[in-house]
C-alpha positions in Angstrom: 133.3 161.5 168.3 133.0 164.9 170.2 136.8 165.1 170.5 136.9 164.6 166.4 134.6 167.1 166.0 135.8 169.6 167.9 139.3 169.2 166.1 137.6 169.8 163.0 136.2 173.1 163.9 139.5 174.1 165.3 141.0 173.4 161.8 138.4 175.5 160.1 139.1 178.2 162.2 142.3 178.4 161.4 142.1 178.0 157.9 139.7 180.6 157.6 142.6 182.7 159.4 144.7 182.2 156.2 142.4 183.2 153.6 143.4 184.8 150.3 141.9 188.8 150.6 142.4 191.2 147.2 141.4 194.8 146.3 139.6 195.0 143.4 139.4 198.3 141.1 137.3 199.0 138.6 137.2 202.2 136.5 136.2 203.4 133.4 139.2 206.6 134.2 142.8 207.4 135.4 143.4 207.0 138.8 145.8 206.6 141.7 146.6 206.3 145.2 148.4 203.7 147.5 147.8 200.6 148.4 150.0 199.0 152.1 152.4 196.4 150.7 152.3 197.9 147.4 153.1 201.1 148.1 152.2 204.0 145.1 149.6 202.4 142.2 147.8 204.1 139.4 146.1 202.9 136.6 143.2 203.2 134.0 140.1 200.4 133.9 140.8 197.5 136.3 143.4 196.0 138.8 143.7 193.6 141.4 146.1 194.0 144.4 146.8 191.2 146.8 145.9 192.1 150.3 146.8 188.5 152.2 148.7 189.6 155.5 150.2 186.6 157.1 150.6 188.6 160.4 146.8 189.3 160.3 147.2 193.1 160.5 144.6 195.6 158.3 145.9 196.7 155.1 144.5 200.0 154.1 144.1 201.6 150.4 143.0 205.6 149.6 142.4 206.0 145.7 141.6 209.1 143.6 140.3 209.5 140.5 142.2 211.8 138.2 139.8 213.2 136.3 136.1 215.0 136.5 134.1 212.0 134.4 133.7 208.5 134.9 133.1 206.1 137.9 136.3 204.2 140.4 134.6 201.5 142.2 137.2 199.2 144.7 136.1 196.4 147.3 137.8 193.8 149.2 137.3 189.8 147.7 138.1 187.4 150.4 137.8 183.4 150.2 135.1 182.1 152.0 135.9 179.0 154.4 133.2 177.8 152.5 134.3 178.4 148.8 133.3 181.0 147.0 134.2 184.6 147.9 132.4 187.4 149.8 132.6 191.2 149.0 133.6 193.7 151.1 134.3 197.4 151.7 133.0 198.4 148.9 134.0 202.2 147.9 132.1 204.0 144.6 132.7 207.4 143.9 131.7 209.6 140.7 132.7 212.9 142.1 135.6 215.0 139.6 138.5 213.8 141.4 137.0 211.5 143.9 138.3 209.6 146.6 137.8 205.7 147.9 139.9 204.3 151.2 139.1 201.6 152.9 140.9 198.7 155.5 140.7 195.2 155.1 138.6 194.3 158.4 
């Protein structure tokens, strides 16, 4: 029974190892910037980027609003090994031509 357990915690933990990450911008302006494995991006209201590295490695985003008004809010989503999703890295700025940059963790 221990050895059965065990192998099920192993398989979680490897699974969790493959879950599905995305970027997730939301705006109410223009904006732009670059996101790794998607190289140069821009856009008005919302967009979602896939951020799933296979390898593992951090995948970084820096986005700029391109005007003085308005809000750019972006955050990772990852599966949970549980279902669901948690939020993270979220970014908000409001500032006339404001920044967000983040990493996947």
């Amino acid at each position: 029974m221990r050895l059965a357990f065990t192998g099920l915690v192993l398989s979680g933990m490897l699974t969790a190892c493959d879950l599905d990450t995305a970027l997730v911008v939301e705006s109410d302006t223009a904006w732009s910037g670059t996101v790794d494995r998607h190289g140069q991006v821009s856009g008005r209201g919302h967009a979602r980027y896939d951020l799933t590295a296979g390898d593992g490695s951090r995948v970084c985003w820096v986005l700029t609003k391109q005007s003085s008004a308005g809000t750019l809010r972006a955050y990772t989503e990852e599966e949970s090994a549980l279902g669901g999703t948690d939020i993270r890295n979220v970014r908000v700025t409001t500032a006339p031509g404001g920044t967000v940059e983040g990493c996947t963790e």
